[in-house]
C-alpha positions in Angstrom: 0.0 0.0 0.0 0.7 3.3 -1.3 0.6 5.0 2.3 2.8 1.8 4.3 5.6 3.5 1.9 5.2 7.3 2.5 4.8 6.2 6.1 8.3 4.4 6.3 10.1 7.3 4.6 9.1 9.6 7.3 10.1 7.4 9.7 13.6 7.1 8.0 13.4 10.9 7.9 12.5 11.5 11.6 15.2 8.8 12.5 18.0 11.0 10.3 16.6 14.1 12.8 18.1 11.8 15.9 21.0 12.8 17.6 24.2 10.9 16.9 24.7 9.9 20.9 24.6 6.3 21.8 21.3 6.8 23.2 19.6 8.5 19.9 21.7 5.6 17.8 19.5 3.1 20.2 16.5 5.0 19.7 16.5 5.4 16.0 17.7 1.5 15.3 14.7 0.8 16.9 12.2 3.5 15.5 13.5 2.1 12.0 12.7 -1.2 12.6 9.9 -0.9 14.1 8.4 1.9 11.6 9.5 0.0 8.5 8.1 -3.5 9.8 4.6 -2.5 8.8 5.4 -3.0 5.0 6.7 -6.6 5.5 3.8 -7.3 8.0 1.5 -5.9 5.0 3.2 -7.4 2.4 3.2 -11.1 4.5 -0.8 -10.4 4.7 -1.7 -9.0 1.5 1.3 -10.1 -1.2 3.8 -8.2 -2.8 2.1 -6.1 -5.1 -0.1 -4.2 -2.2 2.9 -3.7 -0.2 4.6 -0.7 -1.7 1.8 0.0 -4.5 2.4 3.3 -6.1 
């Protein structure tokens, strides 16, 4: 889906915002993961083509 796309890019965005610290580094490894998982969880459920339709 269209918006499981837009939505991981402006996680990736937000997470290039973070600070560089060790703490910001934990925080945006796991706001990355996290925010990009939906796509695969959407693409497991719903195929390929649905996942990151344009």
């Amino acid at each position: 889906m269209r918006h499981t796309k837009q939505f991981a890019i402006k996680v990736q965005d937000l997470v290039d915002e973070l600070p560089k610290s060790t703490s910001g580094r934990i925080v945006a490894n796991q706001l990355s993961r996290s925010g990009t998982a939906i796509a695969a969880n959407v693409r497991d459920d719903f195929g390929e083509e649905h996942a990151f339709q344009h």
